[in-house]
N, C-alpha and C positions, 0 to 999 in steps of 0.2 A: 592557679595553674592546673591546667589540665593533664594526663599523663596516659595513654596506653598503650599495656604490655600484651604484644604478642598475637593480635586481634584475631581470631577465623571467624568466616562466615561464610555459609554457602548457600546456596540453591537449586533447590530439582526443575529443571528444563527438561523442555524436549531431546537436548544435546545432552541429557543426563545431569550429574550435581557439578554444579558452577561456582568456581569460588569466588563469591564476591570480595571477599580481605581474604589474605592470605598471608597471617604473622606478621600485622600491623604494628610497630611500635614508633610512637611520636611525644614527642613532648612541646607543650604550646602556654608560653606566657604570659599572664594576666596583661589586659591592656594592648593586645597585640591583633592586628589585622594579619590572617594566618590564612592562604590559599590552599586548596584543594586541585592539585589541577591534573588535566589526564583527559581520555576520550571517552565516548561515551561507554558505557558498559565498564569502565575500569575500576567502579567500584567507592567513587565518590559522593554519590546520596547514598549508600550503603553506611558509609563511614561517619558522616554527619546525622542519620538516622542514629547509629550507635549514641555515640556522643549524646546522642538527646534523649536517649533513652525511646524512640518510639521501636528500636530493635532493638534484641540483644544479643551477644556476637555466643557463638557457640562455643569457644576457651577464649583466654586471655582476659584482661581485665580492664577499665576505664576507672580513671579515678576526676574526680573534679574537689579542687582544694580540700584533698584529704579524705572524700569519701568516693569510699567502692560503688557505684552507679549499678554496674553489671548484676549487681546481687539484690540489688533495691525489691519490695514486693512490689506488684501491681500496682497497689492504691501511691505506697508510697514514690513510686515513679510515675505518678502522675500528677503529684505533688511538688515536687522536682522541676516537673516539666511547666508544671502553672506557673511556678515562684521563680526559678533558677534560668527560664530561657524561655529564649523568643525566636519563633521561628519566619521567613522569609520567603516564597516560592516563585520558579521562575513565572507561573500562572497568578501573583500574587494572594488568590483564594479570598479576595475580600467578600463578607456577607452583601449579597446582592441588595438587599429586602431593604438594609440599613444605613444612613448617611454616611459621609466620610468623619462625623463627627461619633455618631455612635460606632463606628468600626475599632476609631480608637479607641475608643472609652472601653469596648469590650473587657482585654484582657486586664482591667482594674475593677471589673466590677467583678470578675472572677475573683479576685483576691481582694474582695470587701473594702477597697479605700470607700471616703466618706464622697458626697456628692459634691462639696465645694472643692477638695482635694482635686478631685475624680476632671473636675471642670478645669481649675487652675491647669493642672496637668496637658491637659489635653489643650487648650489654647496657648501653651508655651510650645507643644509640640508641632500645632499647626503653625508657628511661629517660625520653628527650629526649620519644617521642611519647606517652608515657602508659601502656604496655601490658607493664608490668613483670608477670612472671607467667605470661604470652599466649604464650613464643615456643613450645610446642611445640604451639600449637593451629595448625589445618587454616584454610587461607583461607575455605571454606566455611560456619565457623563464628563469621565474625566479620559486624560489619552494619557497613553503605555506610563510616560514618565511621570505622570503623575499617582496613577495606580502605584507603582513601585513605591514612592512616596510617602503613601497613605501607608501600604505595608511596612515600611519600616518603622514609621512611626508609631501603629499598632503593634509590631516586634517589642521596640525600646521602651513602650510605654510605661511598662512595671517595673523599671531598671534593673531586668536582671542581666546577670554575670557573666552568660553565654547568649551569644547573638549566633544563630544559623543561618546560613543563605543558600538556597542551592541554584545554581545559575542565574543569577538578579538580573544580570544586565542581558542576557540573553534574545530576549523579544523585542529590545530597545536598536534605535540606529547608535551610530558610533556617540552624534554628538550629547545625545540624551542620555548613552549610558557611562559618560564620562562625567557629567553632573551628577549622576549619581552615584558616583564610586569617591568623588568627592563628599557627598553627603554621607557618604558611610566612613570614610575619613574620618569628618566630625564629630559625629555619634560615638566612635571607639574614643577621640581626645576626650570628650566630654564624659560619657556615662563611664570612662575609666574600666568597660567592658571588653569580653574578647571575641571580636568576629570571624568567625569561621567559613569562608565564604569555599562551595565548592563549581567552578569554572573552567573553561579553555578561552576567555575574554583575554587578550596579549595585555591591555587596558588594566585591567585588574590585576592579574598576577605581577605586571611592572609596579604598582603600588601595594602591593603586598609587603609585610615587614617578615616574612617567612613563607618561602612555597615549599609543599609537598606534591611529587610527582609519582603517578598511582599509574601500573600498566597491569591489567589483568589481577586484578586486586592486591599484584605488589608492589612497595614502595621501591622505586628506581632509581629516585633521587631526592635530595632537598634542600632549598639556597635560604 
């Protein structure tokens, strides 16, 4: 279960300090596909950066099954961040240099699995997303839907606990990115993870098992 009390965060702009949360509090169930939804600026990669620890909010607190995140050191939030969660982006961010085979494999080499592990793993995942065949092709050579693919699977690859997305479907046509909200679907039955997806996709937030509605980094609503 994830938990947080009270969240602020802000930022100095040109327009002076901006609150990007503004006395966040949410509570998100293990195993649950859980929206972020709101406009751009309202404070949604803000909130999932939190969560992940790659910010941290200036009061209030984040907790992830039982531990305080917000107070973690450096090293060890980034420990956290290796072992405990996978991240997503609407640009996917895959390593250019690297196959779609090694992209997966990254984040388990990072956490020392063995090389037959590391292999199995990874050829179930190309399995899982459709692209059996595909690992020794170049990110270059894949299209939008597929790139998102490859990212997911390098996400879930070390099964951890929190899944992050920030706009996935975003750069995708409707029908491509409706396959893969399905694929995110599965991934949540299966790795028994919780994904946090943050979006204005009507597509996604309708299969959402929980939306959060964020306007000017406050929470307005949630179904």
């Amino acid at each position: 279960m994830i938990e947080a009390f009270d969240v602020c965060k802000s930022f100095r702009s040109g327009r002076g300090q901006v609150a990007a949360l503004d006395h966040v509090s949410i509570t998100i169930m293990k195993g649950r596909l859980f929206v972020v939804a709101g406009r751009s600026g309202s404070g949604k990669t803000t909130l999932l950066n939190c969560i992940g620890t790659l910010e941290k909010p200036e009061t209030g607190r984040i907790s992830c099954a039982g531990i305080d995140i917000t107070h973690l050191s450096r090293r060890a939030a980034a420990k956290f961040r290796r072992k405990q969660t996978g991240f997503v982006f609407q640009s996917a961010n895959l390593v250019s240099y690297l196959t779609v085979r090694e992209n997966i494999a990254l984040p388990l080499e990072l956490n020392a699995w063995s090389n037959d592990a590391r292999n199995r793993r990874v050829d179930a995942l190309l399995d899982t997303v459709c692209l059996r065949g595909m690992g020794a092709a170049m990110p270059q050579e894949l299209s939008g839907g597929e790139t998102q693919r490859v990212a997911f699977a390098r996400a879930i690859a070390h099964q951890p606990a929190i899944l992050l997305a920030d706009e996935p479907t975003a750069s995708l046509d409707s029908a491509t990115g409706r396959q893969l909200i399905q694929l995110m679907q599965a991934l949540v039955r299966e790795s028994a993870c919780t994904l946090i997806a943050a979006t204005h996709d009507p597509d996604l937030i309708a299969a959402a098992s929980e939306t959060l509605y964020l306007k000017d980094g406050r929470k307005v609503g949630q179904l």
